[in-house]
C-alpha positions, 0 to 999 in steps of 0.5 A: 500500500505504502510503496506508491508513497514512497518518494512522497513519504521521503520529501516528507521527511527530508522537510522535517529533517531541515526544519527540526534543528533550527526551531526552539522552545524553552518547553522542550528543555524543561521537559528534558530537563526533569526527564534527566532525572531518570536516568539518575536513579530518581523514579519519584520525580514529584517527591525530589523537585519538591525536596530539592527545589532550593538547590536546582537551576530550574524551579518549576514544578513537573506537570505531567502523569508518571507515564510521561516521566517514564517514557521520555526519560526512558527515550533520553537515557536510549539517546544519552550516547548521542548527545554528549556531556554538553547537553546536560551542561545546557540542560541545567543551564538557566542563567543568562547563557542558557541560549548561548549554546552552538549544539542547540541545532543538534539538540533539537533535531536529536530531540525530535527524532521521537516526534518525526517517527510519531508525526510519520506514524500518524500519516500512515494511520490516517491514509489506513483509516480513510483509504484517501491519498488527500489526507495523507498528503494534507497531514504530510505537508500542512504547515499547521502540523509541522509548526506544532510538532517541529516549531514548539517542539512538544511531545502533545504528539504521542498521544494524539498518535495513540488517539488516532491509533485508538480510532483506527481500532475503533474502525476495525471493532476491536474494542480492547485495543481501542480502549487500551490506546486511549487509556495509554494516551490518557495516562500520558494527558488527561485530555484524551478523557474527552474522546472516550464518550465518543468512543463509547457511543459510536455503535448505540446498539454496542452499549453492552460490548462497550460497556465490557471494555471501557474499563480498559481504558482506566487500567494504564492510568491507575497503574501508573499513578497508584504509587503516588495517589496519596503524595501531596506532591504529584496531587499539586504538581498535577492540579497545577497542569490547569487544563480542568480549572481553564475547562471550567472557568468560563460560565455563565450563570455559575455554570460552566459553559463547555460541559453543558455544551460538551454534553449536547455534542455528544447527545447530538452524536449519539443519534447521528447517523452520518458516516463522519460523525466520531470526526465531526464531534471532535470537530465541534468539540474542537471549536467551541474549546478553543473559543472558551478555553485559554488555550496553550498553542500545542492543544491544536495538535490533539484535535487537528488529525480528526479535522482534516477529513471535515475539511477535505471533504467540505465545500469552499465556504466551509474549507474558508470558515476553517482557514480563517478559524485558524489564521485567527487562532495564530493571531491569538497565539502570536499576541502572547506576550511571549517571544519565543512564541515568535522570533524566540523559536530561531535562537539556534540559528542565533540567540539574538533572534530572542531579542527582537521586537515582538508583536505584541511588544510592537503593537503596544510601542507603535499603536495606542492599541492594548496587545492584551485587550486585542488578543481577548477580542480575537477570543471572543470572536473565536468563541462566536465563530465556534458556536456557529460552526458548530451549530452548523455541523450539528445540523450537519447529519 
C-alpha cells in the first residue's frame, strides 16, 4: 500500500529533517530537563523537585502523569550516547547563557527524532483509516502540523498518535485495543478523557460490548499513578497542569459553559447517523474549546488529525470558515506576550533572534492599541465563530 508513497513519504521527511534543528522552545528543555532525572536513579520525580527545589537551576514544578516521566526519560537515557556531556551542561543551564549554546541545532533535531517517527506514524494511520491519498498528503505537508510538532517542539504528539491509533481500532471493532490506546494516551494527558464518550457511543446498539471494555481504558492510568495517589506532591504538581480549572472557568450563570455544551455534542452524536460523525464531534468539540478555553498553542495538535477529513471533504465556504478559524487562532497565539512564541523559536540559528521586537511588544510601542485587550477580542470572536460552526455541523447529519 505504502510503496506508491514512497518518494512522497521521503520529501516528507527530508522537510522535517531541515526544519527540526533550527526551531526552539524553552518547553522542550524543561521537559528534558526533569526527564534527566531518570536516568539518575530518581523514579519519584514529584517527591525530589519538591525536596530539592532550593538547590536546582530550574524551579518549576513537573506537570505531567508518571507515564510521561517514564517514557521520555526512558527515550533520553536510549539517546544519552548521542548527545554528549554538553547537553546536560545546557540542560541545567538557566542563567543568562542558557541560549548561548552552538549544539542547540543538534539538540533539537536529536530531540525530535521521537516526534518525526510519531508525526510519520500518524500519516500512515490516517491514509489506513480513510483509504484517501488527500489526507495523507494534507497531514504530510500542512504547515499547521509541522509548526506544532517541529516549531514548539512538544511531545502533545504521542498521544494524539495513540488517539488516532485508538480510532483506527475503533474502525476495525476491536474494542480492547481501542480502549487500551486511549487509556495509554490518557495516562500520558488527561485530555484524551474527552474522546472516550465518543468512543463509547459510536455503535448505540454496542452499549453492552462497550460497556465490557471501557474499563480498559482506566487500567494504564491507575497503574501508573497508584504509587503516588496519596503524595501531596504529584496531587499539586498535577492540579497545577490547569487544563480542568481553564475547562471550567468560563460560565455563565455559575455554570460552566463547555460541559453543558460538551454534553449536547455528544447527545447530538449519539443519534447521528452520518458516516463522519466520531470526526465531526471532535470537530465541534474542537471549536467551541478553543473559543472558551485559554488555550496553550500545542492543544491544536490533539484535535487537528480528526479535522482534516471535515475539511477535505467540505465545500469552499466551509474549507474558508476553517482557514480563517485558524489564521485567527495564530493571531491569538502570536499576541502572547511571549517571544519565543515568535522570533524566540530561531535562537539556534542565533540567540539574538530572542531579542527582537515582538508583536505584541510592537503593537503596544507603535499603536495606542492594548496587545492584551486585542488578543481577548480575537477570543471572543473565536468563541462566536465556534458556536456557529458548530451549530452548523450539528445540523450537519
Amino acid at each position: 500500500m505504502l510503496s506508491k508513497y514512497k518518494k512522497i513519504l521521503f520529501l516528507a521527511i527530508l522537510i522535517r529533517v531541515l526544519i527540526m534543528p533550527f526551531f526552539y522552545h524553552p518547553d522542550i528543555k524543561s521537559q528534558h530537563y526533569h526527564f534527566q532525572f531518570l536516568s539518575r536513579g530518581i523514579f519519584n520525580i514529584y517527591e525530589y523537585l519538591s525536596q530539592n527545589k532550593s538547590t536546582l537551576g530550574y524551579k518549576d514544578t513537573f506537570n505531567y502523569l508518571p507515564l510521561t516521566y517514564y517514557t521520555f526519560g526512558i527515550t533520553q537515557a536510549i539517546t544519552k550516547p548521542f548527545l554528549g556531556n554538553d547537553f546536560y551542561l545546557w540542560l541545567n543551564d538557566w542563567g543568562e547563557n542558557k541560549n548561548n549554546y552552538i549544539n542547540i541545532i543538534y539538540y533539537m533535531f536529536l530531540l525530535k527524532i521521537p516526534y518525526l517517527i510519531l508525526d510519520i506514524g500518524l500519516a500512515i494511520l490516517l491514509l489506513k483509516i480513510f483509504n484517501n491519498s488527500k489526507i495523507f498528503y494534507f497531514w504530510l505537508f500542512n504547515p499547521i502540523s509541522i509548526y506544532l510538532i517541529y516549531v514548539l517542539g512538544n511531545f502533545d504528539i504521542l498521544p494524539t498518535f495513540l488517539t488516532v491509533l485508538s480510532f483506527y481500532f475503533l474502525r476495525k471493532q476491536k474494542l480492547l485495543f481501542s480502549y487500551l490506546s486511549i487509556g495509554l494516551a490518557i495516562a500520558l494527558k488527561m485530555y484524551p478523557i474527552i474522546f472516550v464518550a465518543f468512543i463509547f457511543f459510536y455503535e448505540p446498539k454496542n452499549i453492552l460490548k462497550h460497556l465490557k471494555y471501557c474499563c480498559f481504558s482506566l487500567i494504564p492510568l491507575i497503574i501508573t499513578v497508584i504509587p503516588f495517589i496519596n503524595q501531596n506532591t504529584f496531587i499539586s504538581s498535577f492540579l497545577g497542569s490547569g487544563l480542568t480549572q481553564k475547562i471550567l472557568e468560563y460560565k455563565l450563570l455559575n455554570l460552566p459553559i463547555f460541559p453543558i455544551l460538551y454534553l449536547l455534542i455528544l447527545i447530538n452524536y449519539i443519534f447521528s447517523k452520518s458516516k463522519y460523525k466520531f470526526e465531526l464531534a471532535v470537530t465541534q468539540t474542537f471549536l467551541i474549546f478553543i473559543g472558551l478555553v485559554k488555550f496553550h498553542p500545542q492543544w491544536l495538535i490533539w484535535f487537528f488529525p480528526f479535522i482534516l477529513i471535515i475539511f477535505i471533504n467540505s465545500k469552499i465556504f466551509n474549507k474558508l470558515y476553517l482557514i480563517l478559524f485558524f489564521i485567527l487562532i495564530y493571531i491569538y497565539i502570536f499576541l502572547f506576550n511571549d517571544n519565543f512564541l515568535f522570533w524566540g523559536h530561531l535562537i539556534p540559528i542565533d540567540s539574538a533572534f530572542i531579542d527582537i521586537t515582538s508583536p505584541f511588544q510592537l503593537i503596544k510601542l507603535k499603536t495606542s492599541i492594548n496587545p492584551s485587550l486585542l488578543q481577548q477580542q480575537i477570543h471572543q470572536i473565536l468563541l462566536l465563530l465556534g458556536i456557529i460552526g458548530s451549530f452548523f455541523y450539528a445540523k450537519k447529519k
